[in-house]
N, C-alpha and C positions, 0 to 999 in steps of 0.2 A: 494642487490637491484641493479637492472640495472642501467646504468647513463641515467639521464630525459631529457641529451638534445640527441637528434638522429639528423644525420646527415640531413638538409633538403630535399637533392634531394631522400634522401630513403623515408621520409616520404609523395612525392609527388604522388604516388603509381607509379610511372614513372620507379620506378627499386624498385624492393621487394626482400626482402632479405631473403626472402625462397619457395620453391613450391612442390605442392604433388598434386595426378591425380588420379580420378576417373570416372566409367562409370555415376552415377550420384551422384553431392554434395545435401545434404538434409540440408535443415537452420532449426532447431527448434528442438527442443526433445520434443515435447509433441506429446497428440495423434496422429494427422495428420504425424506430421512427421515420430517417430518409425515404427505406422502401416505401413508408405510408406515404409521406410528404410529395414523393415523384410522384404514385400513382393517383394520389387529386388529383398533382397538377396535370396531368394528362386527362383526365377527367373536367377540368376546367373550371376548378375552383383556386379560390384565391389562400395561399397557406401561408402561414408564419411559423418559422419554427426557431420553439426556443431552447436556449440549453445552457446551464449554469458555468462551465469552463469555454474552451476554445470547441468550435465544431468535431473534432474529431479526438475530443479527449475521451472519451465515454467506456466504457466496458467492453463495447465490442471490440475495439483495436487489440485488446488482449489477450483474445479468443488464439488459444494457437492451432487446439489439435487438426478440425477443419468441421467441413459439412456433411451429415450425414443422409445419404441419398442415394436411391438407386435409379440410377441411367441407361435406358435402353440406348445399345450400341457404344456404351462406354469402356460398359466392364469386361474383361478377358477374362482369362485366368488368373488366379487359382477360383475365384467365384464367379463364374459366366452362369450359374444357375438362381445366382443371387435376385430375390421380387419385392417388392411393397411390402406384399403381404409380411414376408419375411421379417422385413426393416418394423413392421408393423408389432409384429409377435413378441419383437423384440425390445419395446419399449412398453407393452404391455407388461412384460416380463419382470424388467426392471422398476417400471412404476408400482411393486406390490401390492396389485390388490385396488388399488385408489382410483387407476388412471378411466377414462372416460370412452369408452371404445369409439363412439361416434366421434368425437374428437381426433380421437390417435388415428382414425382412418383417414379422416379428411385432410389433417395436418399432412402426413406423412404422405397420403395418397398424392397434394397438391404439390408436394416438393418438387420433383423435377423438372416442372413445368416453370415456378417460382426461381429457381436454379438456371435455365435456361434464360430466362428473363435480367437477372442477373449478370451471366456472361453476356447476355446484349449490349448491358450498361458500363460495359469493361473490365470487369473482373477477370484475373487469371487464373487460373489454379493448374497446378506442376501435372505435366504432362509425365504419363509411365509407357511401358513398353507397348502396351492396346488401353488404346485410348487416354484418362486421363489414370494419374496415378492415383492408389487406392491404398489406404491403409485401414485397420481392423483396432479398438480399442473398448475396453474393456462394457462387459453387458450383448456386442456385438456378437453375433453366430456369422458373420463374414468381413471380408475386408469391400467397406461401402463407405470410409470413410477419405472423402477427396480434401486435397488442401492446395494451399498456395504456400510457398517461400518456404520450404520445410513444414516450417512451424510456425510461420508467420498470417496464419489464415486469415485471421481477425482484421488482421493492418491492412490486408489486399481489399479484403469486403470494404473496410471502410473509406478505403485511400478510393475505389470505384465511386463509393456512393456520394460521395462528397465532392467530388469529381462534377458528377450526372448534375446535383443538386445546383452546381456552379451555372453548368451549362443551362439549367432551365431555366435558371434566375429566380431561384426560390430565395427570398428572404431569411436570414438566421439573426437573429437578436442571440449574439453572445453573453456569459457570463450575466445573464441575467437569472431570477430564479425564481421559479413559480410557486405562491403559497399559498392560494385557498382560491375555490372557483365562485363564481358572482355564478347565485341562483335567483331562477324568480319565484314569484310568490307560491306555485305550483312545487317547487321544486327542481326544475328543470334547471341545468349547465347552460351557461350564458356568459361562456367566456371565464376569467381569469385575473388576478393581479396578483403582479410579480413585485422583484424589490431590482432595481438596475445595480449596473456596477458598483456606484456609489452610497447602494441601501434606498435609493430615492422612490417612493412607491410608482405604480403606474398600473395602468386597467387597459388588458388587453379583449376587446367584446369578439366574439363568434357565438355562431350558433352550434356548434363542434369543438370540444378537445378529446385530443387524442392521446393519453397517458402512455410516455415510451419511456419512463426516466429509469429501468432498470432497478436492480436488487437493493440491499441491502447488508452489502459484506461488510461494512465501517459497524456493525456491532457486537462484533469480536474485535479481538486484537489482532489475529494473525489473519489477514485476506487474502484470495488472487487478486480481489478488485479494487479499483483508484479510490482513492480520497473519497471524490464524489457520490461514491455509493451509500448515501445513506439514507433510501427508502421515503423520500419527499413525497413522491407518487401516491407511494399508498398510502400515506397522512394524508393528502390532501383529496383523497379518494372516498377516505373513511371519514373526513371532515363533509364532504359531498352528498352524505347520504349512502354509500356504496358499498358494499359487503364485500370483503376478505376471506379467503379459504385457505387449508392447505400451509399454515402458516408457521405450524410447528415442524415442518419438515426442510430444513437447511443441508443442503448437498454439503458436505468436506470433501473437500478434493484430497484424494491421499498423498500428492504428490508435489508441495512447494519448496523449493531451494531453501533448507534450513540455515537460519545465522542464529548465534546464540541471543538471546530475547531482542528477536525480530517483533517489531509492531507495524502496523497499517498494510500495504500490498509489499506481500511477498512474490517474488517472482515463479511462477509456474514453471514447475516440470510436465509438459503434454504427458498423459496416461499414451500417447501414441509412440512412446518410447519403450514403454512397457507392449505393445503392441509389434513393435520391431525385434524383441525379443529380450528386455531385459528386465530382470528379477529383485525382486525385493528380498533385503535381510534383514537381519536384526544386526545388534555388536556381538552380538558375538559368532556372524558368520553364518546363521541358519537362515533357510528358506523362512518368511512370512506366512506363504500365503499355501504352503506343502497343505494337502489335507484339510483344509477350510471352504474350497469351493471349487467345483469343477473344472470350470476356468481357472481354478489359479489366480494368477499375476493379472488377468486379463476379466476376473470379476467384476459385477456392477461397482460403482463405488462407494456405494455406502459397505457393501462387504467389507472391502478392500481399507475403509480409512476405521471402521471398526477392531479388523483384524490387526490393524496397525496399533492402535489404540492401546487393544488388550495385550499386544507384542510388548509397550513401550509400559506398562505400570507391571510387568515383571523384570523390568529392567535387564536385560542380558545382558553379559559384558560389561555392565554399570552404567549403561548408555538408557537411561528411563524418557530422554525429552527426542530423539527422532530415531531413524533406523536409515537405509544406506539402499541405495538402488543402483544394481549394478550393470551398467553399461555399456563396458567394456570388452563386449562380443560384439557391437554393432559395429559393423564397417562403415564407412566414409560420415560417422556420427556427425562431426562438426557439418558437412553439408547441406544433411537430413534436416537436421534440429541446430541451424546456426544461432537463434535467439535462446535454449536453451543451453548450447555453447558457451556463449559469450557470458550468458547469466552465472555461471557454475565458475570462468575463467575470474570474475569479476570478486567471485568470495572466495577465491582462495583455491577452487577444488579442478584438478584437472579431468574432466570425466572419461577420456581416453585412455586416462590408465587409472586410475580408482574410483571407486565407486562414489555417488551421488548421495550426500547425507540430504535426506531429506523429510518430511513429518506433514501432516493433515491442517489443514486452514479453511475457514470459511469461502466457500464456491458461487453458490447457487442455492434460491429460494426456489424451491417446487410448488409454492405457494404463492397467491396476488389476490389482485382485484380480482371477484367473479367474474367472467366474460363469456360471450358462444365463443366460438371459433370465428365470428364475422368482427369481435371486438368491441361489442357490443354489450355495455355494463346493465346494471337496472336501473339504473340515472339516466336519464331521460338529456343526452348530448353529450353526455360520459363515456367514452371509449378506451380500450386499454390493448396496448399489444406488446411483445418481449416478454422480457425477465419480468415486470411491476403487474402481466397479467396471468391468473387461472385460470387456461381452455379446459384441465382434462386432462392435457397432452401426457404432462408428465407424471402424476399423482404423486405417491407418498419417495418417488426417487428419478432423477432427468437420465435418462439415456444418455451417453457422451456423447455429442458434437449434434442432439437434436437441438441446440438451440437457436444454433444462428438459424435453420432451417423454420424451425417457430417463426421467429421474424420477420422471415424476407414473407413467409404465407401469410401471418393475422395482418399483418404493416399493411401487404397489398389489401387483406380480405377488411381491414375495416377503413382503411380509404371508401372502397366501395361501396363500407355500408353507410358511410357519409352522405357521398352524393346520393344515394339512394332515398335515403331521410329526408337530406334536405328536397330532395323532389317531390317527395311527398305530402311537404308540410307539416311533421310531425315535431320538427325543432322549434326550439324558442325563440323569437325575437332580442336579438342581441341587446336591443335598449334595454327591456324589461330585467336583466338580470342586475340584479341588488350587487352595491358592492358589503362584502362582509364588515361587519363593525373587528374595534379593538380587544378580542375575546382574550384574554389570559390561559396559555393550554401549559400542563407542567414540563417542565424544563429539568434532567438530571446532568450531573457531569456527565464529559462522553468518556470522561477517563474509567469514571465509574461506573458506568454503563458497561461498558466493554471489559471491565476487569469481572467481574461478577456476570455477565454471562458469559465468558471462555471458562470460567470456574466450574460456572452449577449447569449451564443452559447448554454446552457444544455437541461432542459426539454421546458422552455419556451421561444421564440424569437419572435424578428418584426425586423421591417427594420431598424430603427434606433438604435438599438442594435447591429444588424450584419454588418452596414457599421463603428458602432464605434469600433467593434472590428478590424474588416481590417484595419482602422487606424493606432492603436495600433501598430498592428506588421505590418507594414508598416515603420510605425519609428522608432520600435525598433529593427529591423533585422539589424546584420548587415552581410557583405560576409565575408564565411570563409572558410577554406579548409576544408577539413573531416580526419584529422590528429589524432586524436582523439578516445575514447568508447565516451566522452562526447559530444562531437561536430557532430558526427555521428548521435545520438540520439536524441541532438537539433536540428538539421537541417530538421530528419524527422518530427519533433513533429511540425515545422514551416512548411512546406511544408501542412502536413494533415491537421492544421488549416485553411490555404488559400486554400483548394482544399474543405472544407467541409464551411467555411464560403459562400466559391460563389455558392455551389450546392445550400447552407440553404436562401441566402437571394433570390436565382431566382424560387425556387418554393414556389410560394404564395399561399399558401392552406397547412392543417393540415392533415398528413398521419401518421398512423403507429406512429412511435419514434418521428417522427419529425411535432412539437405542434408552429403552427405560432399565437402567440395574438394576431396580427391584420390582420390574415386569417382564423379565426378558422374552416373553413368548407372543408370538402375535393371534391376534384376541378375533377370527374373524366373524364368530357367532355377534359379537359388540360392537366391533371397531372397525368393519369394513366399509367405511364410509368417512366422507370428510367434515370437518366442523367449518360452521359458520361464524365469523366477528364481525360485528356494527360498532361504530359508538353509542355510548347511553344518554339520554339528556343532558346530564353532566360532559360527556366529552372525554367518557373512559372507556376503552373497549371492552366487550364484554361479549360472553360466549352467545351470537342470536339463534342457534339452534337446539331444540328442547334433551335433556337430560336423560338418555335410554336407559330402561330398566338395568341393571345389571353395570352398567358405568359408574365411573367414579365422579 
C-alpha cells in the first residue's frame, strides 16, 4: 500500500509527478465517450481515455429501456408508418418548450445511421417477429424503441464498445480522475490533470478534451445512477471558463424498485414495462395516472413522477413514501425484463404475482456544458458529449431512451470536430497549457448535500425551500483544495447544487422537470428560454444571463 501522507507541494497540482500526451484525452467510458474515442481513432489521432472506476463501470451499462430510433426496413407492424420526423415531434413534445429544433433534428435525424454504425461494432439488440423488436415508452406516439437482453440495453451497448475499444488498442487509464484542465495564457484547454489511483497528481497534455463523464445523480439520495455520478465534468467545465444551461431541470424517473430508506443507486424499473402494459397504483388500489394525461401510464416522465409525487403526499391507504406498479398481466415478464426480474426477486417482491412497490429518484440532467451538436463548447479545445453535455436535444424534459442515441451521435460528431480543429490549427499547443495552481473551492458534506436537496430541491419546490437549502450549504462548505477522489467529487456535488439552486429558485413558473408549488403554471411570455451559469471571479456560480423584465 502506497504511504497516505504525500508530499504537499505535489499534491498542489503545482508540480505532478507524472505526464503522458495525446491528440485528444476523452473523460468517461460510456457511450459518449468510447463512440468518440473509436471514431478518432479511425480518424487517426492518438486517444487517451480516462475514467475514474473500471472501463465499463459508468452509467451507460444501466441504461435498460433501449434505443430510441427509427429504422428503414426494420419496423413492421403495429408502426410500419412510424419517421424521424415523428421520433422528432416527439421529443420536441416532451422537451417543453426549451428544446432546440435544429438540434432535435439533427440528433435524431443522425440516429439510424449512428445505430447502424454501432451494430457494425457488435452490438445486438433482440430480434421481434419483422425485423428487430420494438417496444413504445412513455412521451412516445409509436413503438421505435429497440433493445437488447430484455432490459439489458445499456450492458450490450457497452459490453460492444468496450469490446471495439479493445480491439483497436486505444489506451484507458483506469480509476484515475480528472480535476481541472491546464489552460493557456489565451484561455484555451490544453490537456488536463488528474489524481491516479493512489491520489498521486499527474498532467495529461492534448490539444483536445473531450468531456463524457455523465450526470449527476449522487446529489439526491435516491438515484438510478452509480456511485460515480457526481457531476466532475461540469466542475471542471465551469472551472474552464465554460457555460452550463438547462441545469435546473433533473429528469425522476418515476419508476425505481422501492426499499424502505433506500440511498445511493436504486435499481430501475424500465418505464418499458409500463410500455408492455402495466399500470400504476396507489395503496390503496387506484389508477395513478386515470385522468392526468392522455397517455396515461405511458406519459412523459416528468408528468408521470409528478403525478406520483402528488398521489404519494395524500397518502392512500397510508402508503405516503411509494406507490405499486402492476405487472402482473405481462406474459413471459421474467424473459422480457429479466434484470428487472431479478431486481424485484432480490427485495423481496415477486412481480409475477404482485405488484412492484416502487417511487421517483433522480434520473437524468436535461441540462450540461453548452455545446453545438458537433460537441463543441466555447473553450477553445473543450468539447462535451452525453449526459455532462447541452445540444438542445432534450430541453426542459429527455424523451425516454433518446439518450444513448445522444451519444453514439455528439461522441461520433465531436471526434470529428476534433480532427477538424486540429487540421486547421485552431487548437492550442499542448506545452503552452499552464498547469492550475492549489486554489481552495468549497467543500459541503455529501451527506448533507443530498439530504437537503431530496428535501427542498427534487420533484417539488418553492422559494422557501430553495433559499433554505442555500443556506444550508452556505454554512456548511467549507474551502478545500481538490487533493483528493473524495474531495474532488464533493466539491462538484457543492458547486452543481448552488448552480442549479439559483437557476430553480429565479424561474418562477413549472416547466418540464422542474415543478415550482408556488408557481405551478408555465410562464411562456418569461420563461421560454433557458438560463445561463458561469463561475464568478470568486469561483461561485452565478446566473451569466441578464434578468428579463417580469422574472424573478
Amino acid at each position: 500500500m502506497s504511504d497516505p501522507v504525500i508530499d504537499a507541494e505535489a499534491k498542489t497540482g503545482q508540480n505532478p509527478q507524472w505526464e503522458a500526451a495525446a491528440d485528444l484525452v476523452v473523460l468517461g467510458s460510456g457511450v459518449a465517450g468510447l463512440t468518440a474515442a473509436l471514431r478518432a481513432r479511425e480518424l487517426g489521432l492518438r486517444v487517451l481515455v480516462v475514467t475514474k472506476a473500471a472501463v465499463a463501470d459508468g452509467n451507460t451499462r444501466w441504461a435498460q429501456g433501449g434505443v430510441a430510433v427509427v429504422l428503414d426496413g426494420e419496423h413492421g407492424e403495429p408502426d410500419q408508418g412510424d419517421t424521424v420526423a415523428a421520433h422528432a415531434a416527439d421529443t420536441v413534445t416532451a422537451g417543453a418548450g426549451l428544446c432546440d429544433d435544429d438540434a432535435v433534428g439533427t440528433i435524431i435525424g443522425a440516429g439510424p445511421a449512428a445505430v447502424a454504425r454501432l451494430r457494425g461494432r457488435g452490438a445486438e439488440f433482440d430480434a421481434g417477429s419483422s425485423g428487430l423488436a420494438r417496444t413504445r415508452e412513455g412521451g412516445h406516439s409509436a413503438f421505435r424503441v429497440i433493445h437488447a437482453g430484455g432490459d439489458a440495453t445499456g450492458a450490450e451497448v457497452e459490453r460492444a464498445l468496450v469490446a471495439a475499444a479493445g480491439e483497436h488498442g486505444i489506451p484507458v487509464l483506469e480509476r484515475h480522475l480528472a480535476v481541472d484542465a491546464l489552460r493557456t495564457a489565451a484561455g484555451a484547454v490544453a490537456g488536463v490533470t488528474v489524481l491516479d489511483p493512489a491520489g498521486v497528481p499527474g498532467v495529461l497534455r492534448a490539444p483536445a478534451v473531450l468531456l463524457a463523464t455523465g450526470g449527476f445523480g449522487q446529489l439526491y439520495q435516491a438515484t438510478s445512477n452509480p456511485e460515480i455520478a457526481t457531476g466532475d465534468g461540469l466542475a471542471l467545465a465551469l472551472r474552464a471558463g465554460a457555460l452550463i444551461a438547462d441545469i435546473e431541470f433533473v429528469q425522476f424517473h418515476p419508476t425505481v424498485l422501492y426499499t424502505p430508506g433506500a440511498r445511493g443507486r436504486c435499481p430501475l424499473v424500465t418505464e418499458a414495462v409500463r410500455g408492455e402494459g402495466a399500470v400504476l397504483l396507489d395503496g390503496a388500489g387506484e389508477r395513478v395516472m386515470t385522468g392526468v394525461h392522455p397517455l396515461a401510464d405511458l406519459a412523459p416522465r416528468d408528468v408521470v413522477s409528478a403525478a406520483i409525487t402528488r398521489r404519494m403526499a395524500q397518502a392512500p391507504g397510508g402508503v405516503d413514501d411509494h406507490v405499486f406498479l402492476d405487472a402482473t398481466g405481462i406474459s413471459g415478464f421474467a424473459r422480457r425484463f429479466p434484470t428487472v426480474h431479478a431486481a424485484c426477486l432480490a427485495a423481496g417482491t415477486d412481480p409475477l404475482r404482485e405488484p412492484i412497490p416502487v417511487t421517483p429518484a433522480a434520473h437524468f440532467a436535461c441540462g450540461g456544458v453548452v455545446t453545438g451538436t458537433d460537441g463543441r463548447t466555447g473553450v477553445t479545445g473543450l468539447y462535451a458529449a452525453g449526459e455532462v453535455a447541452r445540444t438542445g436535444l432534450h430541453g426542459a424534459n429527455r424523451l425516454a431512451s433518446n439518450s444513448l442515441l445522444e451519444g453514439l451521435v455528439v461522441g461520433e460528431r465531436a471526434a470529428e470536430a476534433v480532427a477538424a480543429d486540429l487540421a486547421a490549427g485552431v487548437l492550442a499547443k499542448p506545452r503552452h497549457g499552464l498547469t492550475p495552481g492549489a486554489a481552495c473551492v468549497p467543500v459541503a458534506d455529501r451527506d448533507a448535500v443530498q439530504r437537503v436537496m431530496s428535501r427542498y430541491a427534487a420533484i417539488g419546490r418553492d422559494a422557501d425551500g430553495l433559499a433554505a437549502a442555500g443556506s444550508v450549504l452556505d454554512l456548511s462548505a467549507v474551502d478545500c483544495p481538490l487533493w483528493t477522489h473524495e474531495a474532488v467529487e464533493d466539491a462538484a456535488l457543492t458547486m452543481l447544487a448552488q448552480a442549479l439552486l439559483a437557476a430553480a429558485a429565479r424561474r418562477t413558473e413549472s416547466r418540464g422537470c422542474h415543478v415550482r408549488t408556488d408557481a405551478p403554471e408555465r410562464d411562456d411570455a418569461t420563461w421560454r428560454r433557458s438560463q445561463l451559469i458561469r463561475l464568478s471571479p470568486s469561483g461561485q456560480p452565478v446566473l451569466a444571463d441578464p434578468v428579463l423584465e417580469g422574472a424573478a
